[in-house]
C-alpha positions in Angstrom: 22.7 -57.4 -24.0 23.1 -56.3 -20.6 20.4 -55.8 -18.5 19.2 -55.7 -14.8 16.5 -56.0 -12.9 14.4 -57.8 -14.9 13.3 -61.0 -15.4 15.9 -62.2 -17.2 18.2 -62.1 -14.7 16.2 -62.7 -11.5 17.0 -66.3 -10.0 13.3 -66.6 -8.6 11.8 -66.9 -12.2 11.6 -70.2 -14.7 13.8 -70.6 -16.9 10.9 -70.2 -19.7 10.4 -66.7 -18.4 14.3 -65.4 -18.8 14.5 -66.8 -22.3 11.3 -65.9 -23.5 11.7 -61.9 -22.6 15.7 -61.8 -23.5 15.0 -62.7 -27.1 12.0 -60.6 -27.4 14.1 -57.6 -26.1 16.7 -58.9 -28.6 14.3 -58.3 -31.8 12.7 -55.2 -30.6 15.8 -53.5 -29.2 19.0 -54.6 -31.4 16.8 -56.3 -35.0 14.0 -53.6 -34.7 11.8 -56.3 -35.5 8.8 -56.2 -33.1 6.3 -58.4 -35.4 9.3 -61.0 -34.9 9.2 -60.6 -31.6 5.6 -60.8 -31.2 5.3 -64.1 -33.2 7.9 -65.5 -31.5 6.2 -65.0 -28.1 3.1 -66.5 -30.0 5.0 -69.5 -30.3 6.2 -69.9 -27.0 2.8 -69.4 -25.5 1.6 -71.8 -27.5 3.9 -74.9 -26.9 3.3 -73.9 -23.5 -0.2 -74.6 -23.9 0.2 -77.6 -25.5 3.1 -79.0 -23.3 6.2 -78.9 -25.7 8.0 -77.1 -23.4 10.7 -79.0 -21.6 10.3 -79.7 -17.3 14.0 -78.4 -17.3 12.4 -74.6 -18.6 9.1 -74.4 -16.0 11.5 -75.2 -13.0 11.2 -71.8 -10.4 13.9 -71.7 -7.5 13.8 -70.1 -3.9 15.6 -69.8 -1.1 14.8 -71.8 2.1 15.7 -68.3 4.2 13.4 -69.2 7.2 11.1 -72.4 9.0 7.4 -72.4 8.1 6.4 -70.6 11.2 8.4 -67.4 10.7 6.7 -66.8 7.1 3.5 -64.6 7.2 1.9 -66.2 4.5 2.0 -69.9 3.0 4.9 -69.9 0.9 5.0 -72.7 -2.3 8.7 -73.1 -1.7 8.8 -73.5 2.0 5.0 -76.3 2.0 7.2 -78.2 -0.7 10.1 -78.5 1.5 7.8 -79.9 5.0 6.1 -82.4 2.2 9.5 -83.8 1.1 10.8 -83.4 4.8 8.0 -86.3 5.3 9.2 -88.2 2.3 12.7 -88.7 2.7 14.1 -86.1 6.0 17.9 -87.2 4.3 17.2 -85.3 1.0 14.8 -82.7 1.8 16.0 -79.0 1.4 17.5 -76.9 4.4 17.9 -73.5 5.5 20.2 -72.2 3.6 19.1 -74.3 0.1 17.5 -73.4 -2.9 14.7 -75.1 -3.4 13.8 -75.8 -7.2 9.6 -76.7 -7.4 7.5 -76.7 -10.5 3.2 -75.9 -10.5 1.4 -79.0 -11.1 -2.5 -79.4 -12.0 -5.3 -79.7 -9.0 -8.8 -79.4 -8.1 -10.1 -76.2 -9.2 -9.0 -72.9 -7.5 -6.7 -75.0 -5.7 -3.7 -72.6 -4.2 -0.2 -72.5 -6.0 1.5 -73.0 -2.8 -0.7 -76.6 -2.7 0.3 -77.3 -6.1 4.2 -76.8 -5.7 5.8 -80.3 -6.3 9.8 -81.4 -6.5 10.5 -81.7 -10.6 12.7 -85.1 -10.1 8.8 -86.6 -7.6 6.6 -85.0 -11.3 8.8 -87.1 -13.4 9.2 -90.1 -11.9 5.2 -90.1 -10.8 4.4 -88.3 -14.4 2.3 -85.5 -13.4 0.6 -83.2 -15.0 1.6 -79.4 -15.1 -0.2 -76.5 -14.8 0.3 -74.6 -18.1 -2.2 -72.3 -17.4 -0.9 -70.8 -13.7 2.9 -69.9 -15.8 1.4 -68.4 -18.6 -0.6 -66.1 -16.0 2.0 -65.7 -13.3 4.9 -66.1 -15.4 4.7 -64.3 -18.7 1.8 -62.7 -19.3 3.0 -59.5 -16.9 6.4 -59.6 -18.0 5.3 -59.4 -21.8 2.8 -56.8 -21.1 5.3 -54.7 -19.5 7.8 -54.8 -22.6 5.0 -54.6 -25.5 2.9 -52.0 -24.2 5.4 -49.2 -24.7 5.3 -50.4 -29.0 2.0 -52.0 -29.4 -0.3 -50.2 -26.7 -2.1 -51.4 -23.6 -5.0 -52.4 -25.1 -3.8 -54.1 -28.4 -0.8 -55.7 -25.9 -3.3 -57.9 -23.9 -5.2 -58.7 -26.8 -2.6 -59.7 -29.4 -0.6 -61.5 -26.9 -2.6 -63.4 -24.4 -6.0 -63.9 -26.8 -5.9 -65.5 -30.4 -5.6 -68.4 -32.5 -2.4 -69.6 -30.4 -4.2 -69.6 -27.4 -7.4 -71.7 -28.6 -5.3 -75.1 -28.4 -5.8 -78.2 -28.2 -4.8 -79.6 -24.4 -2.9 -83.3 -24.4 -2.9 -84.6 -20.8 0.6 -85.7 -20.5 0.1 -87.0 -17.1 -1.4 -87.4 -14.0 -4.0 -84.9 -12.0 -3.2 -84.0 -8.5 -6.7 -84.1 -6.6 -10.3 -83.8 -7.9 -12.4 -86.6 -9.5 -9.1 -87.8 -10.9 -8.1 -89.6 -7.6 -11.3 -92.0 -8.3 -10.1 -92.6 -12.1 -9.5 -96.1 -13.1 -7.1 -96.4 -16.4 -7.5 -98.8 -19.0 -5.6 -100.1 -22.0 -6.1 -98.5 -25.1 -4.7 -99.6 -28.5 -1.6 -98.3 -29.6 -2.9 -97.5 -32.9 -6.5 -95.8 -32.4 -6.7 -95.5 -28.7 -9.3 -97.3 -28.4 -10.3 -99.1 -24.5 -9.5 -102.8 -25.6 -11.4 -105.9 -23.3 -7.9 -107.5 -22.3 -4.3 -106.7 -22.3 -2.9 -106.4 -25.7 -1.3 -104.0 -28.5 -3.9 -103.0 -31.1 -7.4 -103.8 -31.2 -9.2 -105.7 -34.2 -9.7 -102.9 -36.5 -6.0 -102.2 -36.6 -4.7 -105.8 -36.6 -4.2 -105.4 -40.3 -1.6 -102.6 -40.3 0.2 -103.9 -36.7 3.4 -103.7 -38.5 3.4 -100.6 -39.2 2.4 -99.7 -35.6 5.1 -101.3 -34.5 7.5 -100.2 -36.9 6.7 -96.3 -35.6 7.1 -97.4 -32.0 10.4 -98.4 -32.9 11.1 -95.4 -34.3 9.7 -93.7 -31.1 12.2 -95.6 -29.1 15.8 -95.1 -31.7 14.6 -91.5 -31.2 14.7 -91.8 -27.3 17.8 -94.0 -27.2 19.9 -91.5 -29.5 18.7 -88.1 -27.4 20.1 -90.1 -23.9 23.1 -91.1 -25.6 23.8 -87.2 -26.4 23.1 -85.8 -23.3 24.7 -88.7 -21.0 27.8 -87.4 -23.5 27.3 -84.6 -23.0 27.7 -85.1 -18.8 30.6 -87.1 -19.6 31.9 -84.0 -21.3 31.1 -81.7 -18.4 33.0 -84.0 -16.0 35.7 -84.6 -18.0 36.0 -88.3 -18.9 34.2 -89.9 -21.9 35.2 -93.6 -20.1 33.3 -93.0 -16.6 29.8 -93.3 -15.3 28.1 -89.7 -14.8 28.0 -89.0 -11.2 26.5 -85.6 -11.5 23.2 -84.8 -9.7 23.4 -80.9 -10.2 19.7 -79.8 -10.1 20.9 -76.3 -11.3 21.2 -77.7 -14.4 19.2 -78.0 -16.7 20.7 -81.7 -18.8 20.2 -83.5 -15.2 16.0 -83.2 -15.5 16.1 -83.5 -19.5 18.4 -86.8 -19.1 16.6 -87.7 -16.2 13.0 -87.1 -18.4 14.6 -89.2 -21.4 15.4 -92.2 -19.0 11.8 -92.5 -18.1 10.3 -92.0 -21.6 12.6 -94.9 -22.6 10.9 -97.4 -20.0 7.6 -96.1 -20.8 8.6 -96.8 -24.4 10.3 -100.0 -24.0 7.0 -101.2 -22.2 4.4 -99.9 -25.1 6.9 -102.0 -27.3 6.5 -105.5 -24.9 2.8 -105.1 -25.3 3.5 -106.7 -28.4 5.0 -110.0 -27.5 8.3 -111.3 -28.6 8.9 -111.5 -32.6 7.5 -114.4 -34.6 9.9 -114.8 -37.2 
């Protein structure tokens, strides 16, 4: 389906946004199903909400047209590029660039332009994002604008943005930028009931007795991990032609380079959960 204009086609929009509206146009337009399209942007919402949804599909893109003191306003694409500027001046974005940023979490009515951080910096420093500020600035107008015309204003905002799939459940899958969370001290829990244990260990004493089976699953966790690399490093290997040579590829326009690069960390976070355990008495 061709279309223009929109947001499925605008560069300056995630990812999430362009996929979510193109098949919801699909069902209502060519399958003339629009309860299919409405559950389906149900879904989405909610593994939004409750962080299923992949760093490769939140990632928003702008040109670097100007220097910070031509823009009128603060600009989340151009503060990003002076904070990396700091970091590292050899990689940081220049005029002329594209710079790719995702929203993170911060103190409270923080502004998005403050919250704009580099996707490979959330990764590697596992942040937390801001679920909330895409589901406001990133689909809940462009859905509006296509269900209105079938379901009505009115039923639109409710159907949509209120509901069952919007009272979740939040898992913190990282770290909080700012707040009372920069005084935090972490602990270690057990890997079976998350309990705070005294000392540095693997389970506590009420799960000693199934351990085994603890570890057994983290196992699991980690032949999961190790298989889902091993696809998408093939994959690169595929893309560059040679199944025999080390990916060189550091494209951040697509979207395999931040899920490999995501699966790489998950394995050392995993491979460390499973040395809290201590080597094997056989």
């Amino acid at each position: 389906m061709d279309c223009k204009g929109i947001e499925t086609v605008r560069r300056d929009n995630a990812p999430l946004t362009a996929n979510l509206i193109s098949t919801c146009l699909q069902k209502l337009l060519i399958n003339r199903d629009p309860e299919g399209a409405v559950d389906h942007a149900k879904e989405v919402i909610s593994d939004l909400l409750c962080n299923r949804i992949d760093i490769s599909q939140l990632i928003i893109t702008k040109e670097l047209t100007k220097t910070k003191e031509e823009y009128a306003a603060k600009q989340a694409h151009v503060e990003l590029a002076e904070r990396m500027k700091k970091r590292d001046a050899g990689s940081a974005p220049q005029l002329g660039d594209r710079v790719p940023f995702v929203i993170v979490c911060g103190a409270k009515g923080q502004a998005a332009y403050l919250k704009s951080e580099d996707p490979i910096y959330v990764l590697e420093n596992n942040l937390q994002i801001d679920t909330e500020h895409y589901l406001k600035h990133q689909l809940s107008q462009p859905l509006l604008r296509i269900f209105e015309p079938v379901l009505g204003e009115a039923k639109a905002q409710s159907v949509l943005l209120k509901g069952d799939h919007t009272r979740v459940k939040k898992v913190v899958s990282g770290k909080v930028m700012g707040g009372l969370m920069a005084f935090a001290k972490k602990r270690v829990t057990c890997i079976g009931c998350k309990a705070v244990l005294p000392k540095d260990g693997a389970v506590c004493v009420h799960c000693e007795t199934r351990e085994s089976q603890i570890y057994q699953k983290e196992i699991a966790k980690l032949s999961s991990l190790e298989e889902k690399f091993s696809r998408l490093w093939t994959q690169c290997q595929r893309c560059q032609g040679s199944l025999h040579e080390e990916v060189i590829c550091t494209s951040r326009d697509c979207p395999i380079f931040y899920m490999r690069k995501k699966v790489r960390i998950d394995l050392e976070s995993q491979s460390s959960v499973l040395r809290r355990f201590g080597s094997a008495a056989w």
